[in-house]
PDB file of N, CA, C and O in Angstrom:
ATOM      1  N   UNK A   1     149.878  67.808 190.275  1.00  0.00           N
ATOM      2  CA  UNK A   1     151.066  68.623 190.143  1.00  0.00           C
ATOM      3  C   UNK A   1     151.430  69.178 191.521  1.00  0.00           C
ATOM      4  O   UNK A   1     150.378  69.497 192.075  1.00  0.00           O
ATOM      5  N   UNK A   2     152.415  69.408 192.249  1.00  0.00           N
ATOM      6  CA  UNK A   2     153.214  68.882 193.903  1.00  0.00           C
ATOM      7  C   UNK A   2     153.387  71.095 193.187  1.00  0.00           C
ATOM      8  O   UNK A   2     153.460  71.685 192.110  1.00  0.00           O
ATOM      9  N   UNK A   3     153.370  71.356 194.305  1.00  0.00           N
ATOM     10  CA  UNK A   3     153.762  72.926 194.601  1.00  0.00           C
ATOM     11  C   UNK A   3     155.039  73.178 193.636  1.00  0.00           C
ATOM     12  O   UNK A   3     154.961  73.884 192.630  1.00  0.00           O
ATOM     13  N   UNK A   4     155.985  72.656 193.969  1.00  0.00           N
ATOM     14  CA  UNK A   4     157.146  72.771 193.218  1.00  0.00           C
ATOM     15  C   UNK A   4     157.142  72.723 192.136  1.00  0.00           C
ATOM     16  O   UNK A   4     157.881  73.522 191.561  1.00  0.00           O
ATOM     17  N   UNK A   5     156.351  71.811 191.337  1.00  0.00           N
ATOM     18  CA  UNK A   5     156.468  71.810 189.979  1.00  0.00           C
ATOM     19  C   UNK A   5     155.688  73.380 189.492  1.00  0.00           C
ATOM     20  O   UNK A   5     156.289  74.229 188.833  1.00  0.00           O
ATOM     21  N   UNK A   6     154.332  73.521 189.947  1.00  0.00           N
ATOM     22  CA  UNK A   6     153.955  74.925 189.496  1.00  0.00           C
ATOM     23  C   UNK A   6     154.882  75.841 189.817  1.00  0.00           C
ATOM     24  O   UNK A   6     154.999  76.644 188.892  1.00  0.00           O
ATOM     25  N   UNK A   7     155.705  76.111 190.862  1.00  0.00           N
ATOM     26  CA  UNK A   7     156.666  77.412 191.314  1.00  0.00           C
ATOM     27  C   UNK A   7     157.212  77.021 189.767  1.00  0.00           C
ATOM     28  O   UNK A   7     156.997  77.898 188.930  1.00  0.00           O
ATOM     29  N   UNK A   8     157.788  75.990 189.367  1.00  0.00           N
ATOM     30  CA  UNK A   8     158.968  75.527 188.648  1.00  0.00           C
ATOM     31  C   UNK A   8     158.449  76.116 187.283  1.00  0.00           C
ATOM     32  O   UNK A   8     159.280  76.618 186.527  1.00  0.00           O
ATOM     33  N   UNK A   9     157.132  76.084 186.929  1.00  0.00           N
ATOM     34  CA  UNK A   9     156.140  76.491 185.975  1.00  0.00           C
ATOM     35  C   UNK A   9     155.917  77.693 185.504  1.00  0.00           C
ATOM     36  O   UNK A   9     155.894  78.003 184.313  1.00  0.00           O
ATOM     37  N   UNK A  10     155.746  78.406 186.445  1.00  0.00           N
ATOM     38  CA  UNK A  10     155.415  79.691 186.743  1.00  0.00           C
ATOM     39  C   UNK A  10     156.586  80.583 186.668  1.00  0.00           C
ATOM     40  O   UNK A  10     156.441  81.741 186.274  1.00  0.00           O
ATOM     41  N   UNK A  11     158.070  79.987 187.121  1.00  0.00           N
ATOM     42  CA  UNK A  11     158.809  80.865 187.358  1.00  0.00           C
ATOM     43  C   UNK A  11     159.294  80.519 185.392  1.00  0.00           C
ATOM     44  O   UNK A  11     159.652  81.470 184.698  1.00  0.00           O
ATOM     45  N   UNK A  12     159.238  79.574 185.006  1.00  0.00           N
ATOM     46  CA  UNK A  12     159.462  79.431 183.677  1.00  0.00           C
ATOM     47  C   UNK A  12     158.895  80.434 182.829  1.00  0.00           C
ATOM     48  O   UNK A  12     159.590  81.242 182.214  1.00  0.00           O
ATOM     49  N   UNK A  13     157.682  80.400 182.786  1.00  0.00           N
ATOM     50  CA  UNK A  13     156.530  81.651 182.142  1.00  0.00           C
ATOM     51  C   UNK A  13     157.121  82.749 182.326  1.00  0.00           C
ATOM     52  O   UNK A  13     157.775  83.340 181.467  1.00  0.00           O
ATOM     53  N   UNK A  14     156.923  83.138 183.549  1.00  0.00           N
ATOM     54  CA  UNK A  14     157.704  84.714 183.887  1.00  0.00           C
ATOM     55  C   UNK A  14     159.044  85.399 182.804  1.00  0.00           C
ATOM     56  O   UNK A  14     159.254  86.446 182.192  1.00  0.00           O
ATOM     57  N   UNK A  15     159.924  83.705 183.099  1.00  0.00           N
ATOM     58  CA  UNK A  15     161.612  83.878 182.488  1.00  0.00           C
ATOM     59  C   UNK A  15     161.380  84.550 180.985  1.00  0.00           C
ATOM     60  O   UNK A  15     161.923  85.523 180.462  1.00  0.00           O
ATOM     61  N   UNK A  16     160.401  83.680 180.521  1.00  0.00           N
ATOM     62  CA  UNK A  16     160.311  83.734 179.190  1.00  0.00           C
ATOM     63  C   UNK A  16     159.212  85.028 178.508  1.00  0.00           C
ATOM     64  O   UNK A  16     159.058  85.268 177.310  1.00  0.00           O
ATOM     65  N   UNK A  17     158.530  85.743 179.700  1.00  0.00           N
ATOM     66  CA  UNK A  17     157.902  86.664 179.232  1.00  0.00           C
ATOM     67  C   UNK A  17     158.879  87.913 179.581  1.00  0.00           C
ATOM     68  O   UNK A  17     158.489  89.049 179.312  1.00  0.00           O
ATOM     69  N   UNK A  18     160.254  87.688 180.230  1.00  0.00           N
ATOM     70  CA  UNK A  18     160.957  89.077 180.641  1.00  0.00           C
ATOM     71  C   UNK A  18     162.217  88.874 179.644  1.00  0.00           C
ATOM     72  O   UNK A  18     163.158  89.611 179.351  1.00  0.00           O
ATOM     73  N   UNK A  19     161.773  87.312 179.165  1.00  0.00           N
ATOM     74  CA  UNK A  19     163.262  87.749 178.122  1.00  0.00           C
ATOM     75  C   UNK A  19     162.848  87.769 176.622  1.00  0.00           C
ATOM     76  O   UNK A  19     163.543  87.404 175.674  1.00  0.00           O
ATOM     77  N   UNK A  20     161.493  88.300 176.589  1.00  0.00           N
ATOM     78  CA  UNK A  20     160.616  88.774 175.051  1.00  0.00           C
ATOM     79  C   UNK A  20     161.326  90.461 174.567  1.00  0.00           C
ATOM     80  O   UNK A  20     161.163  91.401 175.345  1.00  0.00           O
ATOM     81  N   UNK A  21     161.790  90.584 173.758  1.00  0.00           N
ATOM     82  CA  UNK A  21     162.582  91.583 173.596  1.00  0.00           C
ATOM     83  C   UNK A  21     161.129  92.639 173.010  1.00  0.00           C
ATOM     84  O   UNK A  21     159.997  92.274 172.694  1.00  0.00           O
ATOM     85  N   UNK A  22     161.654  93.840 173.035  1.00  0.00           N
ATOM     86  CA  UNK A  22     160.278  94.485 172.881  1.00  0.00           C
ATOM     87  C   UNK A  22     160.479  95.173 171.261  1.00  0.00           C
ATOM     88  O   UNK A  22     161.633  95.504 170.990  1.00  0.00           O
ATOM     89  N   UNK A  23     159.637  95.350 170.413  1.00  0.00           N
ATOM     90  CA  UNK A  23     159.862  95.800 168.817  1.00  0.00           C
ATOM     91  C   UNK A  23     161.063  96.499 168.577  1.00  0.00           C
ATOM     92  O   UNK A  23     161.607  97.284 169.353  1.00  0.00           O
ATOM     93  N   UNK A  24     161.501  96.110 167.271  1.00  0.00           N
ATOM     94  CA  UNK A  24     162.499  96.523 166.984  1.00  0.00           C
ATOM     95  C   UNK A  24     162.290  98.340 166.539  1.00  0.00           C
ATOM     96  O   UNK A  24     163.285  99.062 166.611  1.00  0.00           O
ATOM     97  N   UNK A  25     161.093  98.860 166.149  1.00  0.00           N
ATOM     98  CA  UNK A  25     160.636  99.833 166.221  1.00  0.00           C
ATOM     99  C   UNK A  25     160.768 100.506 167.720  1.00  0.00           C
ATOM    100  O   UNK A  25     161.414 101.543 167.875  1.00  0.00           O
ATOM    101  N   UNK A  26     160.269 100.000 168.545  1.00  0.00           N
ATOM    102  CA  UNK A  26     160.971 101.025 169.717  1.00  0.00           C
ATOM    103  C   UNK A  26     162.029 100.505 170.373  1.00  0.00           C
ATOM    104  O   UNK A  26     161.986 100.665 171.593  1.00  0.00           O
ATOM    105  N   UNK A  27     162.891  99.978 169.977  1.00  0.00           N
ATOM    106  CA  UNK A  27     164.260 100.051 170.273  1.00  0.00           C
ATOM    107  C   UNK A  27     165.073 100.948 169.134  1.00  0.00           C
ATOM    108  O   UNK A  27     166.266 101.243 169.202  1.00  0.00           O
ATOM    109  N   UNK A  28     164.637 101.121 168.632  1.00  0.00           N
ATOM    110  CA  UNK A  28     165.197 102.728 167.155  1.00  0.00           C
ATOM    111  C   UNK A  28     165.060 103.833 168.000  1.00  0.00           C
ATOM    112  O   UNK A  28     165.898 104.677 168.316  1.00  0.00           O
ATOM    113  N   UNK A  29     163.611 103.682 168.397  1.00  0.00           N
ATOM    114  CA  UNK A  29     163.081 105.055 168.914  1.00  0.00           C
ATOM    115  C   UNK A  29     163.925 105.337 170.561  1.00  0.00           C
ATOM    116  O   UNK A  29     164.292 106.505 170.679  1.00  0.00           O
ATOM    117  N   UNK A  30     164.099 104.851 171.213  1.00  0.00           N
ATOM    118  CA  UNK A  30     164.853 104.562 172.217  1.00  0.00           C
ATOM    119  C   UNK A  30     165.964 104.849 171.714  1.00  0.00           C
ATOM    120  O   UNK A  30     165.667 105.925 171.196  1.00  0.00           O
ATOM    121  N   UNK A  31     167.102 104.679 171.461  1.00  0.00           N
ATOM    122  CA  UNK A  31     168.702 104.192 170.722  1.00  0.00           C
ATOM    123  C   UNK A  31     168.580 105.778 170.092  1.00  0.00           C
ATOM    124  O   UNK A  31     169.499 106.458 170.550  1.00  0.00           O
ATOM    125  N   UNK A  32     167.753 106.506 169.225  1.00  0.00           N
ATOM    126  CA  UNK A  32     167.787 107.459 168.751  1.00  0.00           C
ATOM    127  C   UNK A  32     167.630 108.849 170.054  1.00  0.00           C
ATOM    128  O   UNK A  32     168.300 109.882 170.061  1.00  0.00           O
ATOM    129  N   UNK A  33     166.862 108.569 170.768  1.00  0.00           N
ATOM    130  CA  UNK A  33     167.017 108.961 171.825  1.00  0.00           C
ATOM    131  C   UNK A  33     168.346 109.905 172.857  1.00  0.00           C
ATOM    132  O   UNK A  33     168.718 111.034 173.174  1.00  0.00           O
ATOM    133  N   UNK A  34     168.634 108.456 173.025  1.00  0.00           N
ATOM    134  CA  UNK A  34     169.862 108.167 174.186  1.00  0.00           C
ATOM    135  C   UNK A  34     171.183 109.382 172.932  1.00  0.00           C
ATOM    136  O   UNK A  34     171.911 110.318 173.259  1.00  0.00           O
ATOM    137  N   UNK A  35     170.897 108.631 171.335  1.00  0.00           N
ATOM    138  CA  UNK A  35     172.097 109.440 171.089  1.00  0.00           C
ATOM    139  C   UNK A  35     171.705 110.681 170.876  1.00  0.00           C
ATOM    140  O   UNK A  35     172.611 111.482 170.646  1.00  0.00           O
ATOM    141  N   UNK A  36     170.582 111.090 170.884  1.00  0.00           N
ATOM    142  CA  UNK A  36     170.358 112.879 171.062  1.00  0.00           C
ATOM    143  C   UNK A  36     170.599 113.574 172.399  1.00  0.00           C
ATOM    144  O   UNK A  36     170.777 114.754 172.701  1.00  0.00           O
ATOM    145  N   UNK A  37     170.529 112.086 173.314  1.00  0.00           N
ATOM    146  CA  UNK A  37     170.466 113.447 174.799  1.00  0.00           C
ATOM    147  C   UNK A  37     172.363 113.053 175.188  1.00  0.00           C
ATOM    148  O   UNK A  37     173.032 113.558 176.089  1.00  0.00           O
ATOM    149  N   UNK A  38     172.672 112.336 174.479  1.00  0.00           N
ATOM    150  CA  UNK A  38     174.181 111.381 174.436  1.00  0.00           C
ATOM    151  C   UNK A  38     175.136 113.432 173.256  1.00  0.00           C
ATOM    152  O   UNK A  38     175.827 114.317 173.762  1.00  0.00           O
ATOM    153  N   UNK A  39     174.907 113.371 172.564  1.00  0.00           N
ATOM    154  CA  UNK A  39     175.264 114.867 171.658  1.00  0.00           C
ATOM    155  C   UNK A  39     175.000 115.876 172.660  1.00  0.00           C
ATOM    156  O   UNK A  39     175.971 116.544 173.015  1.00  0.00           O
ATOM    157  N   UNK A  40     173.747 116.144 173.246  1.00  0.00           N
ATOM    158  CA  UNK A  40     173.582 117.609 173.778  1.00  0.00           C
ATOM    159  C   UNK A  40     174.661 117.061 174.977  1.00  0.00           C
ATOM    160  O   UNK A  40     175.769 117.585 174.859  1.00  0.00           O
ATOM    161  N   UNK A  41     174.553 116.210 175.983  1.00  0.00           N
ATOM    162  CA  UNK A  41     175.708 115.873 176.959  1.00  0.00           C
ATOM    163  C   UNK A  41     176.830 116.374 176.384  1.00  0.00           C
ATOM    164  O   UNK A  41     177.098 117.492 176.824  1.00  0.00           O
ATOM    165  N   UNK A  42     177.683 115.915 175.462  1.00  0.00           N
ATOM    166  CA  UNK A  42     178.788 116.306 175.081  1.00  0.00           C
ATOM    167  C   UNK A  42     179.326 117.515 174.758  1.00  0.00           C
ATOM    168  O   UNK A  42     180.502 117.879 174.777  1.00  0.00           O
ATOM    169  N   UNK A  43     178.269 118.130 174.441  1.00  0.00           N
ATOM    170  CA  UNK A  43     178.642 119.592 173.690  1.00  0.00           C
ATOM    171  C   UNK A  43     178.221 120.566 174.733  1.00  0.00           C
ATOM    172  O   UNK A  43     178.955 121.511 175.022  1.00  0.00           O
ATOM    173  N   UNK A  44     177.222 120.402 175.235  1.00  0.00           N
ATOM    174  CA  UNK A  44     176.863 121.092 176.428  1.00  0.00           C
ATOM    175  C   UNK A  44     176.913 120.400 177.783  1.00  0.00           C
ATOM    176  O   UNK A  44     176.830 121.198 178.717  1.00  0.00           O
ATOM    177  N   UNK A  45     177.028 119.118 178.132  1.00  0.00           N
ATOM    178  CA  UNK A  45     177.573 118.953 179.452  1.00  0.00           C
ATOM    179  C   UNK A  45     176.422 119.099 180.288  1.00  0.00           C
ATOM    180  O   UNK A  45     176.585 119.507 181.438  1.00  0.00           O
ATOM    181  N   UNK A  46     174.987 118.750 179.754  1.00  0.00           N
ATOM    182  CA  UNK A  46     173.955 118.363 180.464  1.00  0.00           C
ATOM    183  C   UNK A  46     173.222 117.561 180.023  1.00  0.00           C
ATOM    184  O   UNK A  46     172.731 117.628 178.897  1.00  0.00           O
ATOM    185  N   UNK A  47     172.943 116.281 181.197  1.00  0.00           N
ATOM    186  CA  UNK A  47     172.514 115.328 181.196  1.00  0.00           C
ATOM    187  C   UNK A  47     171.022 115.259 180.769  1.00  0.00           C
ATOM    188  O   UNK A  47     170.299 115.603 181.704  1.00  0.00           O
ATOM    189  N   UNK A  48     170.433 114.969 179.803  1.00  0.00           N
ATOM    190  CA  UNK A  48     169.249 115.010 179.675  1.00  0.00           C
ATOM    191  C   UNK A  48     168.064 113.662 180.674  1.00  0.00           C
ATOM    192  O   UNK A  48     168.623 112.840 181.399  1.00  0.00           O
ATOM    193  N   UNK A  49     167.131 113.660 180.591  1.00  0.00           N
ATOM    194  CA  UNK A  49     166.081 112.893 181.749  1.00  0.00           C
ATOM    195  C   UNK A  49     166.436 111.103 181.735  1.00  0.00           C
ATOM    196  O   UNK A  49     166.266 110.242 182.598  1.00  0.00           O
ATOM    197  N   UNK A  50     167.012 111.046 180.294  1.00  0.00           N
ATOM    198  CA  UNK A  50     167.283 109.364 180.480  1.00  0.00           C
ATOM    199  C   UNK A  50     168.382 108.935 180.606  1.00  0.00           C
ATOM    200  O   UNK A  50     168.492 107.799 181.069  1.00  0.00           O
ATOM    201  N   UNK A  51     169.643 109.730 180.219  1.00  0.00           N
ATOM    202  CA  UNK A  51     170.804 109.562 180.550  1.00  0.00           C
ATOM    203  C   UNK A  51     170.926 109.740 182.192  1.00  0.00           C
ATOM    204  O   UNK A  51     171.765 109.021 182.734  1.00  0.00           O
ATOM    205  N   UNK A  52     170.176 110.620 183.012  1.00  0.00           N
ATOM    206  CA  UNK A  52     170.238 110.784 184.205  1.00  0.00           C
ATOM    207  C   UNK A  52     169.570 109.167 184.907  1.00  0.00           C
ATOM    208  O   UNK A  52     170.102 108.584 185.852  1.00  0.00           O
ATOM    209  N   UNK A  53     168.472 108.741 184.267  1.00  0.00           N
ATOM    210  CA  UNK A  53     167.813 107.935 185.036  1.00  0.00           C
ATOM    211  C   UNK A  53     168.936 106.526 184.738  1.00  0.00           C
ATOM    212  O   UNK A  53     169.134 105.747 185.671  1.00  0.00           O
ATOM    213  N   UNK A  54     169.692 106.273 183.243  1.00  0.00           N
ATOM    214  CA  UNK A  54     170.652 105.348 183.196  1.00  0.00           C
ATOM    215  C   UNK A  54     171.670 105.479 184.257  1.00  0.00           C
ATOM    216  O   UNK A  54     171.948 104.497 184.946  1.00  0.00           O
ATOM    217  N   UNK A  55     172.439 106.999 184.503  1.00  0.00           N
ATOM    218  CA  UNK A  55     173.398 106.722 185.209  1.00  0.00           C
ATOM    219  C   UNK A  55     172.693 106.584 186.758  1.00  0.00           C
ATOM    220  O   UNK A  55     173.693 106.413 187.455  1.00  0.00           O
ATOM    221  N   UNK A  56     171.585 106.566 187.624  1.00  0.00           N
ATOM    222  CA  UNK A  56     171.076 106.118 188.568  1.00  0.00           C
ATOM    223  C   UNK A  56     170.630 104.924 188.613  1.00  0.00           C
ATOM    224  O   UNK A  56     170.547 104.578 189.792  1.00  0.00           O
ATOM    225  N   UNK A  57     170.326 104.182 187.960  1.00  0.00           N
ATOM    226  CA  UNK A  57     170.392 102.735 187.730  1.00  0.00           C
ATOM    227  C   UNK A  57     171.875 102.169 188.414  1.00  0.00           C
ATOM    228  O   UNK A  57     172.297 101.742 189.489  1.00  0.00           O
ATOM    229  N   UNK A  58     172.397 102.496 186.916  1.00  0.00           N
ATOM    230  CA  UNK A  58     173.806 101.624 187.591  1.00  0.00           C
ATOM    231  C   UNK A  58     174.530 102.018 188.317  1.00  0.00           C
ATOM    232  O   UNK A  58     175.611 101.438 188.412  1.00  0.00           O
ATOM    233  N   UNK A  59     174.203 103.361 189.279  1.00  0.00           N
ATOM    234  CA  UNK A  59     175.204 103.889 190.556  1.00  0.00           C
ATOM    235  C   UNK A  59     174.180 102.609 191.612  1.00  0.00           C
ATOM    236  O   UNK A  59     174.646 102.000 192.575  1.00  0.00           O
ATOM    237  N   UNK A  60     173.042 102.503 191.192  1.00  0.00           N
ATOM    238  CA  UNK A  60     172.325 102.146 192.376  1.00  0.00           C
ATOM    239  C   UNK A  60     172.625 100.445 192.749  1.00  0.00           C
ATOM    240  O   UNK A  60     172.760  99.478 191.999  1.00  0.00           O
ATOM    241  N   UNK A  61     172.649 100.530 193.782  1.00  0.00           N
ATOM    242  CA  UNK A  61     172.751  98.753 194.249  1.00  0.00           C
ATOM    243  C   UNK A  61     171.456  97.660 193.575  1.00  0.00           C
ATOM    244  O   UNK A  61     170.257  97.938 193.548  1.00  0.00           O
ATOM    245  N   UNK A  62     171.956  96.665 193.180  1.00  0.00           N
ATOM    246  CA  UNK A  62     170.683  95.867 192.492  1.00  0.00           C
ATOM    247  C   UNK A  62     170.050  94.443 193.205  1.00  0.00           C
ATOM    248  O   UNK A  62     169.101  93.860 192.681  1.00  0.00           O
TER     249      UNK A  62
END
C-alpha cells in the first residue's frame, strides 16, 4: 500500500468518524439548552455561556 493510499485511508476514517452524529439524547439536552439561555436572552438581554461561545464561533474566522 504506496503512502497515498493510507493518507487516502486514513483521511476516510477520520471523515466518517466526524460525520457520526452524536445521540439523539444529547442533542435534546443541548437544543433544550440553547432555548433556555435563547428565553432568558430575550427577556432579559443576557447572553448566557453558550449562546456567547456560539456567537464567537461564527464572528471568528475559520
Amino acid at each position: 500500500m504506496t503512502l497515498e493510499q493510507e493518507l487516502e485511508k486514513e483521511l476516510k476514517r477520520e471523515k466518517e468518524n466526524f460525520n457520526k452524529q452524536k445521540p439523539s439524547g444529547q442533542l435534546d439536552y443541548e437544543k433544550k439548552v440553547l432555548r433556555k439561555e435563547m428565553s432568558v436572552y430575550e427577556t432579559e438581554g443576557v447572553r448566557e455561556n453558550s449562546i456567547k461561545e456560539i456567537v464567537s464561533l461564527l464572528s471568528s474566522d475559520f
